[in-house]
C-alpha positions in Angstrom: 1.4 6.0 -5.5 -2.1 4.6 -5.8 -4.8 3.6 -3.3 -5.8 0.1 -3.5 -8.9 -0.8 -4.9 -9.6 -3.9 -2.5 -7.6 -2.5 0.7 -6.7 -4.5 3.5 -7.0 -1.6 5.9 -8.2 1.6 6.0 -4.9 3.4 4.1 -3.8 1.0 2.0 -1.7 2.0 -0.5 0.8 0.7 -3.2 3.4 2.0 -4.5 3.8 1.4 -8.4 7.1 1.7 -11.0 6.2 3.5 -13.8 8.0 0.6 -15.8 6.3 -2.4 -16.1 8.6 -5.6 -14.7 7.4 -8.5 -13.1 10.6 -8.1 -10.2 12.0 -5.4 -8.3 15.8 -6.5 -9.3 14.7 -5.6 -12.7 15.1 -2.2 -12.1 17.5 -0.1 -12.4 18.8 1.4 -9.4 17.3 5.2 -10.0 14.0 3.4 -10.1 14.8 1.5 -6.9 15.5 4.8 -5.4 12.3 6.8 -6.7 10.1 3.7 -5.5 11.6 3.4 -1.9 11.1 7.6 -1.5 7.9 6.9 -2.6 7.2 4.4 -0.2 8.4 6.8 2.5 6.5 9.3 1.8 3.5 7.0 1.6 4.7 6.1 5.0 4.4 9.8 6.3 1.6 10.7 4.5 -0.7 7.3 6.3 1.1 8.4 9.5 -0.1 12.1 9.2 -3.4 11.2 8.2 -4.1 7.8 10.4 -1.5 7.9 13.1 -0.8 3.7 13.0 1.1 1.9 15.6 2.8 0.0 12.5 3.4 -1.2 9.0 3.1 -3.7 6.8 5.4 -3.5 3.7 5.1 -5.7 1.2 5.7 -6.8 -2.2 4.5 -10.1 -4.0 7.1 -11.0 -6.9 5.7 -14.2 -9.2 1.6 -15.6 -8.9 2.4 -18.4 -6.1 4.0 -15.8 -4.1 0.4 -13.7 -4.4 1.3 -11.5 -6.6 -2.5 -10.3 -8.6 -0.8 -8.2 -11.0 2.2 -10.9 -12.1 4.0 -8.7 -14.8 3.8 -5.6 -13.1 5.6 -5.8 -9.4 4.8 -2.9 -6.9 5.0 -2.5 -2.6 1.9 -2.5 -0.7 1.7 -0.1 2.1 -0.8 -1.2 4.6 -1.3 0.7 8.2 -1.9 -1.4 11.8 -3.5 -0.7 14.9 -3.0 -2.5 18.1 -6.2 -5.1 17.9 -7.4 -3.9 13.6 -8.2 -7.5 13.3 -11.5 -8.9 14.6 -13.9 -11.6 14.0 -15.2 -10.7 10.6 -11.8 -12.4 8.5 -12.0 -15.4 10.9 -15.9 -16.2 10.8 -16.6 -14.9 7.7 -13.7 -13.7 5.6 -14.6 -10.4 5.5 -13.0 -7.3 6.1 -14.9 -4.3 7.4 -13.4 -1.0 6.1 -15.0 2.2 7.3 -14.3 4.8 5.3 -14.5 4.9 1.3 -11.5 5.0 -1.1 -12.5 9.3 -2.4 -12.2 9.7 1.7 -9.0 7.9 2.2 -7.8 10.0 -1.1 -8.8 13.5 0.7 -7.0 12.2 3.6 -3.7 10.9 2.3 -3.3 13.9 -0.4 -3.2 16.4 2.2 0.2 15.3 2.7 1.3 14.5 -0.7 4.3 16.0 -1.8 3.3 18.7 -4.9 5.4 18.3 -8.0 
């Protein structure tokens, strides 16, 4: 689990295979598994730390589909609130986040699970 650099929200995180394949079918089913608890517990950590009023889960498999990093697939994690989006995307497409990534890590590891 790492925080994006260039989040879409306050929160936003990605999950990330230790493997590197460009698809999620290309992993094997243990990996599957590890990535999707990993995405819940993203999930509960955001929820813990932000309380959202949704999710958006996402992953970007092949360039035209968005993906940024093409040869190395992983799940965004990105927290909504009723009304996040204001004018700044549409006039000047710009996003406003308020707090700074070592913040949003203080947040978020409270609630990470210690291995």
């Amino acid at each position: 689990m790492i925080l994006n650099a260039y989040p879409y929200n306050t929160g936003h995180v990605m999950v990330v295979p230790y493997r590197h394949v460009p698809s999620i079918d290309l992993l094997s089913d243990d990996e599957v598994i590890d990535l999707f608890h990993l995405v819940k517990d993203s999930m509960n950590s955001i929820r813990n730390s932000y309380n959202p009023h949704g999710f958006n889960i996402g992953i970007n498999i092949g360039r035209v589909a968005g993906a940024g990093i093409e040869n190395h697939v992983h799940v965004h994690i990105v927290p909504r609130w009723n009304g996040d989006s204001n004018f700044m995307p549409v006039v000047s497409n710009t996003k406003v986040i308020s707090e700074t990534l070592e913040d949003t890590y203080v947040k978020l590891s409270k609630y990470w699970e210690k291995e």
